[in-house]
N, C-alpha and C positions, 0 to 999 in steps of 0.2 A: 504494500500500500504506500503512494506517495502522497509523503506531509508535506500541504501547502504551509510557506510559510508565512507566518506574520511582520506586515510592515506598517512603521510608522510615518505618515505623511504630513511635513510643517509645510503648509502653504501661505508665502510672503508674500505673495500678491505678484509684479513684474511683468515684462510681457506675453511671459507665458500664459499668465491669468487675465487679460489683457482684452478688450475689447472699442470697435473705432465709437468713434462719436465724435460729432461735431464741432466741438472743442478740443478736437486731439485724444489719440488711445489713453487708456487708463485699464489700470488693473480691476476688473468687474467678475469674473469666475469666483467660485467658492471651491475648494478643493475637492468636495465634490464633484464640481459640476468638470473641473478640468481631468478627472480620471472617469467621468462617464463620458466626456468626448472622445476616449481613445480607447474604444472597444479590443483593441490587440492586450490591453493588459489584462482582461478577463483568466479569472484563473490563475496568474501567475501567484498572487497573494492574495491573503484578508488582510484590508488595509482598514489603518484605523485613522481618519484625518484630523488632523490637529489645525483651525484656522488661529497665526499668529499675528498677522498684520494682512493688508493687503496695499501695498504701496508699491510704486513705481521703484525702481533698484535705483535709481538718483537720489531718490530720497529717504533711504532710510536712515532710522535713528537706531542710537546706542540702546535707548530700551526695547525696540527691536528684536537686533540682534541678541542682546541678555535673554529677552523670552524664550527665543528660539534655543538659544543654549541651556536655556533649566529645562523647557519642554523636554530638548532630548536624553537630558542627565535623568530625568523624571521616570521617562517613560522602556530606558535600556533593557532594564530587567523584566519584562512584559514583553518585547517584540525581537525576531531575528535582527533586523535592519532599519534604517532613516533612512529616509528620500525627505530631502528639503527642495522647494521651489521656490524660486528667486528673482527678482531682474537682477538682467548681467553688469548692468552698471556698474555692481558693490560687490558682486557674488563671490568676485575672488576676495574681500574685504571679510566677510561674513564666512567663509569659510574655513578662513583662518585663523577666527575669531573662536569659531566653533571645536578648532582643535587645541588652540589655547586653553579656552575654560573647562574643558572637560575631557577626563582619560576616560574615553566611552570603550566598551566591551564588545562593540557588535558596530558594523558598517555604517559609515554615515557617510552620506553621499548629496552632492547638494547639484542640482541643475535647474535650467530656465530656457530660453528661446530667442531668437531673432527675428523671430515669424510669427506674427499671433498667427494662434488656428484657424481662424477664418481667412488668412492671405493664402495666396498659392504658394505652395512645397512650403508650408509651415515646416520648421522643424522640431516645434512642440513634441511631437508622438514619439519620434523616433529618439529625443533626447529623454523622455520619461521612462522608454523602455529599458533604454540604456540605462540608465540609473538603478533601476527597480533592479536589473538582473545584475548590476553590480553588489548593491544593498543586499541580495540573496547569497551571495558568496563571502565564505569565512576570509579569503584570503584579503578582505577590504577591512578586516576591523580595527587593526593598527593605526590611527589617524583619520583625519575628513579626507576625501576624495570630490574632484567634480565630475561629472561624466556629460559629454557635449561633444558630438560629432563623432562619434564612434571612437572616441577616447577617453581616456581616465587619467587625471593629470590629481598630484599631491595638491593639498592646498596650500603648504606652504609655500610650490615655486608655482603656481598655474597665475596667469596677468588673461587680462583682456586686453588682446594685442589689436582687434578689429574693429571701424566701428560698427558695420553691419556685416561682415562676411561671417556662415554660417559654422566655419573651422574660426572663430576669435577667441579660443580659449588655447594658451598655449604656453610652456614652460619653458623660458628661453634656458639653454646652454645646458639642457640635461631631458628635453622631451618630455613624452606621456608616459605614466607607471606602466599602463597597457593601454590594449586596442581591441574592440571587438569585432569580431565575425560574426557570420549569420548563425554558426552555432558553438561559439567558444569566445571564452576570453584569454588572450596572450599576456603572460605577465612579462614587460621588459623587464624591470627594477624595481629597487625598497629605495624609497624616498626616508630620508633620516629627518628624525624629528629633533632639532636642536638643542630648543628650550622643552623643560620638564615641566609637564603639567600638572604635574602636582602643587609644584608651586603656585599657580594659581588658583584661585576658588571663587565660588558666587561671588559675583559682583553687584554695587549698586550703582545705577547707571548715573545718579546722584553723584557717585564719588569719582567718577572721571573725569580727569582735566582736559582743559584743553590743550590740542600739540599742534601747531601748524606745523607748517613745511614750507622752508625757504630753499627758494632756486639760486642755483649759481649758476652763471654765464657770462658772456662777453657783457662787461661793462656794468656788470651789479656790483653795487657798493654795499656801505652800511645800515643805510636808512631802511630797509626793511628790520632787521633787527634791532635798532632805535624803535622806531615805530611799535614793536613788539613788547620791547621789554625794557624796562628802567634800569637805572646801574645797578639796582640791587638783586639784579634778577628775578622782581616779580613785574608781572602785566600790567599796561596803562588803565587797567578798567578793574571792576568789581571782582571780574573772576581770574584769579592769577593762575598765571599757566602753569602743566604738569613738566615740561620739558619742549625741546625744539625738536624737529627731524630737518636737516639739512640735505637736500637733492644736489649734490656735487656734482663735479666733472669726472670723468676716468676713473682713477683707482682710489675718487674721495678726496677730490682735491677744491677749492675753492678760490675766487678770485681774494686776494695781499688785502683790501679793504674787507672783506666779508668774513675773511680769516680773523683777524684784530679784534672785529667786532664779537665774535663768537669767541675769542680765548677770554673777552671781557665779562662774559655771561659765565662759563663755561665752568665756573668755582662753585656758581649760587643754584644754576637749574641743571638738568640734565640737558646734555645733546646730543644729539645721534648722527653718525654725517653717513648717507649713502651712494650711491649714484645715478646718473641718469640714462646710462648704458643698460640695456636693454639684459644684460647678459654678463656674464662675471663674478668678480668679488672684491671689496674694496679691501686698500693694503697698505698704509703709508710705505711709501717709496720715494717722495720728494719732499726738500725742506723748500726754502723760503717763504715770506708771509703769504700764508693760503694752501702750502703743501700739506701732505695729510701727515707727514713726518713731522711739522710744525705744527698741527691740529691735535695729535696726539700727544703733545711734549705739557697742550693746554687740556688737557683729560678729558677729550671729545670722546666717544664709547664709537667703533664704525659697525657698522650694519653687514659687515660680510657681504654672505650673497642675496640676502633681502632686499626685496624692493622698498623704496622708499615708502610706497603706501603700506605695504606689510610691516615695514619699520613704525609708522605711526601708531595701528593697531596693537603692534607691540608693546611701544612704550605705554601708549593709552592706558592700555587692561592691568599690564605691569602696575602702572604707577598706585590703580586702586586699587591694589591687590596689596600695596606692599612691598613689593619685589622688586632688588634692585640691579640696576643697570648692567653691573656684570653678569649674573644669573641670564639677562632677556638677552642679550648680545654676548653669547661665551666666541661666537667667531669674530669677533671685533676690538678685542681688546689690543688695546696700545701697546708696541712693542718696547721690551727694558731697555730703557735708558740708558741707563745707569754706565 
């Protein structure tokens, strides 16, 4: 006799939940109603749906994502696997989010669309199937996964590299975990999970600061980080921030003004400096003002091979958690000096 298994479905609303109207698509499905459009999933599971939000993936909020992550901590031990639904906007944001706050026991797997279901060759169905039959396999419960175009990419390195092409989930500089066929899944590789999860725990979305992200480029100065932050390293306004994420050049490097400005913070708040290279790892290997060898001399923490938006998520959750800066970036530590 074959046990169907049980799955659990967090529906965040996105394009896949997604419906046109005259002011523009907006997420209008109920998670219901997006797994009775797609008659192929019949039978694979008994799904239990969970509605968490239903908002556009541009806009979601941190208590959002928090629900989504107690939902699934909640509901582990009741069901083989997670299917989360999402817009792709945040998805890779949110799923990484998702493997942060919780060392889950059973697959969790997060997908969405390019396509609502009612446009031609939606890719709704075929990315829900893909999930579902991911979420049924042991070999997914070590961390979140997303599954999107007939691949399965970690959340920690998976970006939205596209803005509408329907392959835009993709893991620069190490590819998809696997890939599926019409009747197998192919595992390439074990995506390593950096930071320990344990160290984090329920969050309140209350106690998250904020972390912007400053660019560097041809011709940035200081005055973003003036703008930001006072000499004492807290915020011009009410709410003072948890730390900076710095979007570097190359291997973390910053322009001699933006460098200054950051070793001047760099005592009081946390900063994280990453890149904006697609692919990599950041390494101090150049001095002069703005080198990452001069960035680290001023106890910048670097992001390794994080993306800068994964760097903010980091430090974000980190900070309300408690947890510091060496622990969230163990690949990033400044090399001895001494």
């Amino acid at each position: 006799m074959v046990t169907v298994p049980t799955l659990a479905v967090l529906s965040c609303g996105g394009t896949i939940a997604a419906e046109p109207d005259d002011g523009g698509a907006a997420p209008a499905k109920s998670g219901d109603q997006l797994l009775e459009a797609v008659p192929a999933l019949e039978g694979r599971a008994h799904f239990e749906i969970h509605e968490v939000c239903s908002r556009p993936g541009f806009d979601m909020r941190w208590r959002d994502v928090l629900a989504a992550a107690e939902l699934a901590e909640d509901v582990r031990s009741e069901v083989d696997g997670i299917v989360v639904t999402h817009g792709t906007d945040t998805l890779a944001d949110t799923a990484y989010a998702l493997e942060l706050l919780g060392d889950l026991s059973v697959p969790v797997v997060v997908t969405g669309a390019q396509r609502r279901l009612d446009e031609p060759s939606s890719d709704a169905p075929a990315n829900l199937i893909a999930a579902v039959r991911t979420a049924t396999d042991d070999r997914f419960a070590a961390g979140v996964h997303v599954a999107f175009d007939q691949e399965i990419h970690a959340a920690r390195d998976v970006v939205k590299a596209h803005t509408s092409a329907l392959d835009t989930f993709r893991s620069p500089g190490k590819g998809p975990v696997a890939t599926l066929t019409r009747g197998d899944v192919r595992i390439h590789r074990t995506p390593q999970r950096r930071v320990s999860v344990s160290a984090l725990g329920r969050v309140d979305s209350a106690e998250i600061p904020p972390v912007p992200i400053v660019h560097s480029g041809t011709g940035v100065g200081a005055e973003e980080i003036h703008r930001l932050v006072r000499a004492d390293g807290t915020s011009e306004d009410e709410y003072p921030l948890g730390g900076v994420v710095i979007e570097g050049t190359g291997l973390g490097n910053v322009t001699g003004e933006l460098g200054e400005a950051i070793a001047s913070i760099a005592e009081e708040l946390p900063v994280v400096v990453g890149s904006r290279c697609c692919a990599g790892t950041t390494e101090p290997v150049y001095g002069t003002p703005g080198g990452a060898v001069t960035l680290s001399e001023a106890g910048v923490a670097f992001a390794g091979d994080l993306s800068t938006a994964k760097a903010r998520v980091t430090l974000a959750l980190g900070l309300a958690s408690g947890v510091d800066v060496e622990t969230l970036f163990p690949d990033g530590k400044a090399p001895d000096t001494e």
